[in-house]
DRENLUM-517901 format. One line per 8 residues: for each residue y, z, x of C-alpha. Coordinates in steps of 0.05 Angstrom, whole numbers, plus 5000, padded with zeros to 4 digits. Example, Ala and Ser with C-alpha at 12.3 -4.5 7.8 and 13.67 -1.06 7.14 Angstrom:
4910:5156:5246; 4979:5143:5273
END
This chain:
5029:5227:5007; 5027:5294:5049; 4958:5303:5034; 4943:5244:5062; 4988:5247:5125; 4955:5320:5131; 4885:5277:5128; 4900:5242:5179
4937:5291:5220; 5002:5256:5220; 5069:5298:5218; 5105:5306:5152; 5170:5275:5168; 5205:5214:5134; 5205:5166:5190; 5127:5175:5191
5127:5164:5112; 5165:5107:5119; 5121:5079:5167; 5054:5098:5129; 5085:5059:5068; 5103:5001:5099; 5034:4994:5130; 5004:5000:5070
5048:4951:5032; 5031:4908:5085; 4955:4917:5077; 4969:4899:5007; 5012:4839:5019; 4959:4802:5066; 4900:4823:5024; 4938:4783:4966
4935:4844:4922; 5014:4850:4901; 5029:4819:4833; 4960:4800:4818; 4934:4812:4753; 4861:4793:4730; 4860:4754:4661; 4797:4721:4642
4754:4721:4709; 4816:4692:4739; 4877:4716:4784; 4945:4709:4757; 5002:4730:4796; 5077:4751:4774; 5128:4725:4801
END
C-alpha cells in the first residue's frame, strides 16, 4: 500500500488509505469481480 500511495504521490496517512481502499473495492464491486470464482469456463459466485 505505501508504495503505491508513494506511486501516485498521495500522502501516507490513514484517511487517504481508507479512501484508496474503498475505491478500489468499489472498482471491484462494479466490475463484478468480488466472490467470483471461474469453474469450468463459467463464473460462479459465493455468496
Amino acid at each position: 500500500m505505501a508504495t503505491a500511495l508513494k506511486k501516485l504521490s498521495l500522502p501516507d496517512r490513514p484517511e487517504v488509505r481508507a479512501s484508496v481502499i474503498e475505491f478500489l473495492l468499489e472498482g471491484l464491486h462494479l466490475n463484478k469481480r468480488l466472490n467470483k470464482d471461474e469453474v469450468d469456463g463459467r463464473a460462479v459466485y459465493r455468496r
